[in-house]
C-alpha positions in Angstrom: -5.3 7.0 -13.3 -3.1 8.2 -10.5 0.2 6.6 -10.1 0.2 4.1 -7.3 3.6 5.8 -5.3 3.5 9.5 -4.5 6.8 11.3 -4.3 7.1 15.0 -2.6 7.9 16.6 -5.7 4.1 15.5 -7.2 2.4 16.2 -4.0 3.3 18.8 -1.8 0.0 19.2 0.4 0.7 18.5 4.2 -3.1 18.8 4.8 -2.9 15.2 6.6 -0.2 15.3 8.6 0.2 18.4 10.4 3.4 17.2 12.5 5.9 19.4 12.5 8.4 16.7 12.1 7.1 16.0 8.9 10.4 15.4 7.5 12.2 14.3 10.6 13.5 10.7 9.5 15.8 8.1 11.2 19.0 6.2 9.7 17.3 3.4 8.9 15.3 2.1 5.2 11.8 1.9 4.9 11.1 -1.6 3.4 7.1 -2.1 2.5 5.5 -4.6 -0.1 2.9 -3.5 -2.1 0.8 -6.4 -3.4 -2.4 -5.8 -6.3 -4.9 -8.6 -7.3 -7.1 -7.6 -10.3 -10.6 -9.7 -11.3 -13.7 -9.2 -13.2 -17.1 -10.1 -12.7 -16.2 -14.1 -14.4 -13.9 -14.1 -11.0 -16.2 -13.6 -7.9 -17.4 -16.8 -8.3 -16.1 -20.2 -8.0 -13.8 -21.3 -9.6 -11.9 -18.7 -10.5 -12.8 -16.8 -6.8 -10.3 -19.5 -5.7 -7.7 -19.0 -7.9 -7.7 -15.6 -7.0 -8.3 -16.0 -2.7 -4.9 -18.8 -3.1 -3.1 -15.5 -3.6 -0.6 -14.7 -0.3 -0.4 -11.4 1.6 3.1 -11.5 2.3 6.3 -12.9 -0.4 9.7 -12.8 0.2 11.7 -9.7 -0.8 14.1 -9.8 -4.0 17.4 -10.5 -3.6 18.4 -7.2 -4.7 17.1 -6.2 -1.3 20.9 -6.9 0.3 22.7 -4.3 -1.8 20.8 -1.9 0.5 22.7 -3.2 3.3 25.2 -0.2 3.7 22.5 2.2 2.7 20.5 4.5 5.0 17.0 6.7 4.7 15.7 4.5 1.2 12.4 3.6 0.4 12.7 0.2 -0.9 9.3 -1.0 -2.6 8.4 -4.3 -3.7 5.6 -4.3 -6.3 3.5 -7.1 -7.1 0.2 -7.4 -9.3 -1.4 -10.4 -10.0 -4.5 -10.4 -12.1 -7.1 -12.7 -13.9 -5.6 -12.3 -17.9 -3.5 -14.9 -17.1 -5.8 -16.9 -14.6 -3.5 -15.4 -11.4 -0.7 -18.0 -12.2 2.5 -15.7 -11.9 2.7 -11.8 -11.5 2.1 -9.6 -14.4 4.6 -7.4 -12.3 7.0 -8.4 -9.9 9.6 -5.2 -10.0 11.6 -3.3 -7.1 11.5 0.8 -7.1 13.9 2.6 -4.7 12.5 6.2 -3.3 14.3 8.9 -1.1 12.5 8.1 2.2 12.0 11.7 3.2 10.1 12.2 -0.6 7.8 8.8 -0.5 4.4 10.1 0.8 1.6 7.8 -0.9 2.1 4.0 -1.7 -1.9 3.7 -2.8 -4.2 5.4 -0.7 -2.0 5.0 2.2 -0.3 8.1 3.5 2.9 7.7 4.9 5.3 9.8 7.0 8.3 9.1 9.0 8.8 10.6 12.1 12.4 10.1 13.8 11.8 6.1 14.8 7.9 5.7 13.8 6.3 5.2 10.6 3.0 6.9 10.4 0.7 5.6 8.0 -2.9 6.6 7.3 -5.8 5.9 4.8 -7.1 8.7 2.7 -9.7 8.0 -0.1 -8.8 8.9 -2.9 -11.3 8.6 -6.1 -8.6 7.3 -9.0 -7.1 5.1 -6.4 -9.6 3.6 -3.9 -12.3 3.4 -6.5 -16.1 2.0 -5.7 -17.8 2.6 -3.2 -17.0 6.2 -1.8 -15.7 6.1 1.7 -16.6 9.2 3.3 -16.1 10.9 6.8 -16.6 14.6 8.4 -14.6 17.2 9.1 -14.7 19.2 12.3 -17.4 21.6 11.3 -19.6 18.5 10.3 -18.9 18.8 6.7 -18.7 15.9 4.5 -15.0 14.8 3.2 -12.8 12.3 1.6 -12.5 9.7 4.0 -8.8 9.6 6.1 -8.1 7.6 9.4 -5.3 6.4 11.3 -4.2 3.3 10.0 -1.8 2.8 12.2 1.8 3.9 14.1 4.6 1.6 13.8 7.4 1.8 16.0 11.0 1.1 14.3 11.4 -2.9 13.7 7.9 -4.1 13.9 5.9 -5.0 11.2 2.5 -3.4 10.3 -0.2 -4.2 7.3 -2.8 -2.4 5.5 -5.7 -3.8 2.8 -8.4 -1.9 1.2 -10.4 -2.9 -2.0 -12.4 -1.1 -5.1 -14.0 -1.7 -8.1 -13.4 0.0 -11.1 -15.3 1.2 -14.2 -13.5 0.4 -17.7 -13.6 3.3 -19.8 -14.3 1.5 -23.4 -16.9 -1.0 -21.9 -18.0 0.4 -18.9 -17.6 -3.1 -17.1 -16.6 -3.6 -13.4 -13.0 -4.3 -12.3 -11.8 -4.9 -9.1 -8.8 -4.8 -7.1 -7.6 -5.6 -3.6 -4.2 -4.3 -2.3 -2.3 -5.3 0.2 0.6 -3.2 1.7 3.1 -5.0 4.2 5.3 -2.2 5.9 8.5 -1.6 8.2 11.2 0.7 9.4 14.2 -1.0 9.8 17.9 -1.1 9.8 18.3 -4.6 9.1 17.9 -6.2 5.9 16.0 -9.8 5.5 14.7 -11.4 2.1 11.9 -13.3 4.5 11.2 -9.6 6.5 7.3 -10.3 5.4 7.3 -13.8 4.5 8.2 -15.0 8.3 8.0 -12.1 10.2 5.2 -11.3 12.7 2.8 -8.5 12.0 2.0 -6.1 15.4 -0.8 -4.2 13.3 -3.2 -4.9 10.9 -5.7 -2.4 9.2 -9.2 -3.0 7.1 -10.5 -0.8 4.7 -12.5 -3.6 2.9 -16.0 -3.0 1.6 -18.6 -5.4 -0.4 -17.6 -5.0 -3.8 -21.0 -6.4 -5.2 
């Protein structure tokens, strides 16, 4: 399995973004939530579908958040997976990981970049990540590739989220998983704890197929 956050050193391929303000970034933090809910096949029906649907798309930050105050050009991410071995009644993780800004490029299958007061952020498919089913697209000769599309831009301050879905073969039993993930994003230079829980969001990006 890939790891879930990408940082420059593991993935130096600018194939997606051919900007050449690639690493052009703003004094400001990059704040983003990135929220995981995990279910088998004994959750896509009632009851336990509603166990599992009560889940949010948007929590308050930790607290540690404010330490950043003074700090400029962080990636400040706030992980959260919830999943059916323990019926979705707390997180299995709740932690807080702390990136250069410039060397974050993947949070899931979303590509980000910062570009002086913009956050770029795209979705590629990506096998280990993305899962079932394939999302394809062309290239411009017509050939057939690993789906990527604009997600969307997000100007400094406002707030933007992202969702795809998959399902996932288990490598002992060969049974279905699946997994939804949610990804609440902003560049900022103001701190809040409630930055996601109260704010408003400007965008808002799909990528959710019929897991059957």
């Amino acid at each position: 399995m890939e790891p879930a956050f990408v940082t420059r050193q593991e993935d130096n391929s600018d194939e997606h973004f051919s900007d050449n303000q690639r690493y052009s970034i703003s004094p400001m933090n990059l704040i983003s939530q990135y929220i995981k809910v995990i279910w088998n096949k004994a959750y896509r029906g009632n009851p336990g579908a509603s166990n599992r649907s009560a889940i949010g798309d948007r929590f308050n930050l930790p607290t540690q958040i404010i330490d950043y105050a003074a700090t400029a050009n962080k990636a400040l991410i706030h992980q959260l997976i919830y999943s059916y071995a323990n019926n979705f009644a707390k997180p299995l993780v709740d932690q807080w990981l702390v990136f250069e800004m410039e060397k974050l490029t993947n949070i899931g299958c979303f590509q980000i970049q910062v570009v002086q007061q913009e956050v770029r952020v795209n979705y590629h498919w990506y096998e280990e990540l993305g899962g079932a089913p394939a999302r394809f697209g062309y290239d411009k000769v017509g050939k057939k590739v690993n789906l990527t599309e604009e997600a969307f831009r997000l100007p400094t301050g406002l707030l933007g989220k992202g969702e795809y879905n998959g399902r996932y073969a288990d490598e002992r039993t060969g049974e279905w998983r699946y997994e939804k993930l949610t990804l609440n994003i902003c560049l900022t230079d103001s701190l809040d704890v409630a930055l996601f829980a109260r704010g408003r969001f400007a965008f808002h990006y799909k990528q959710l197929a019929n897991l059957w």
